[in-house]
C-alpha positions in Angstrom: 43.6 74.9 44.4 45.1 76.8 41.4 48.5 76.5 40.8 48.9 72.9 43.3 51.2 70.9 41.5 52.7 67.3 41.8 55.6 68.8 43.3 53.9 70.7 45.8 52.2 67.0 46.9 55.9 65.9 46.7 57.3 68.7 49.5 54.0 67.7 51.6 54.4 64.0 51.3 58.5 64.4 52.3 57.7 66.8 55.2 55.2 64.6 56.7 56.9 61.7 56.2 59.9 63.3 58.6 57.8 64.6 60.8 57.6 61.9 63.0 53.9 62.9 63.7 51.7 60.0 65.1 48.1 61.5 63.8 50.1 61.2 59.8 48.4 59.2 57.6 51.6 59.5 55.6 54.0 59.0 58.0 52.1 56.0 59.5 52.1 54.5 55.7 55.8 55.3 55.4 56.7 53.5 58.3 55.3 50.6 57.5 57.6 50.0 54.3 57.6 49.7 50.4 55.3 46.5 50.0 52.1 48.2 52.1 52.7 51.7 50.4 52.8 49.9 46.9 49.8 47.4 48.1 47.9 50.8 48.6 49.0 52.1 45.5 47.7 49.3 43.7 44.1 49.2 45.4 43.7 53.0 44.2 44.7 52.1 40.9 42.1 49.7 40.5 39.4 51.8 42.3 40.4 54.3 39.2 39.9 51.9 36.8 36.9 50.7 38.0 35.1 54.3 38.2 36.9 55.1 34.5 35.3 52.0 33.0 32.0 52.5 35.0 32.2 56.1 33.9 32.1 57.8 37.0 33.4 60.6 36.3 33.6 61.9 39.6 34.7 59.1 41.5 37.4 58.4 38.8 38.4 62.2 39.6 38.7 61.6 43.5 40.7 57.7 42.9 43.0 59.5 40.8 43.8 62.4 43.3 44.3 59.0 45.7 46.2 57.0 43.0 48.8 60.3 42.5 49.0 60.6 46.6 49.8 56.7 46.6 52.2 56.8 43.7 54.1 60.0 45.5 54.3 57.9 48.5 55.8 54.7 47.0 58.2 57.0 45.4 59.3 58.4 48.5 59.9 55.2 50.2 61.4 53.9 47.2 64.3 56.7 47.4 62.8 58.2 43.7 62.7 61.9 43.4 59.5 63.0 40.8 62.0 64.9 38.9 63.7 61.5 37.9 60.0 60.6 36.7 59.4 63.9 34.9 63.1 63.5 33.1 61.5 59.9 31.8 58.6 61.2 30.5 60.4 64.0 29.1 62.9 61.6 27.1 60.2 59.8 25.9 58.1 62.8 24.5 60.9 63.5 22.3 59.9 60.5 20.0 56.6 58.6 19.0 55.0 56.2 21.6 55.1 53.7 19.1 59.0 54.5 18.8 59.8 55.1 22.3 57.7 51.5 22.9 59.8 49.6 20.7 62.8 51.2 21.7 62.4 49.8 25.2 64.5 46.6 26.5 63.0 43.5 27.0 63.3 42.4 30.7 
């Protein structure tokens, strides 16, 4: 799809998760709360790793398209707008990484 961007995903993810539509994947996820959404978020970031370090190239592009879907989704139920992402990474592409790293508080 030419031109499909994160945001688009973002409006899709946000309308279906409203919906109240029983046949939604992502309204079913939503509803069952932060700690499953995040769970799946983490099993599709290791599938990605996996097929990166494998060098599948084509199953790391497909986990990734999942990973991004499940990292959208945690942000929704987490109540944190993609623009707030973007505005990080945005701020931190106006040093060095190895500045912006250091820069960081320890937690």
């Amino acid at each position: 799809m030419a031109g499909f961007s994160l945001e688009d995903l973002e409006k899709i993810i946000h309308s279906r998760a409203e919906s109240g539509d029983t046949k939604s994947y992502t309204a079913s996820l939503i509803s069952c709360g932060v700690e499953k959404c995040a769970q799946k978020m983490g099993e599709e970031a290791v599938e990605a790793a996996i097929a990166a370090a494998t060098g599948d190239s084509e199953g790391l592009r497909k986990e990734s398209a999942d990973l991004l879907y499940h990292l959208l989704v945690v942000l929704k139920t987490s109540n944190i707008p993609l623009s707030l992402v973007m505005e990080e990474l945005e701020m931190r592409t106006s040093q060095s990484g190895l500045e912006e790293k250091a820069g960081r508080k320890k937690k």
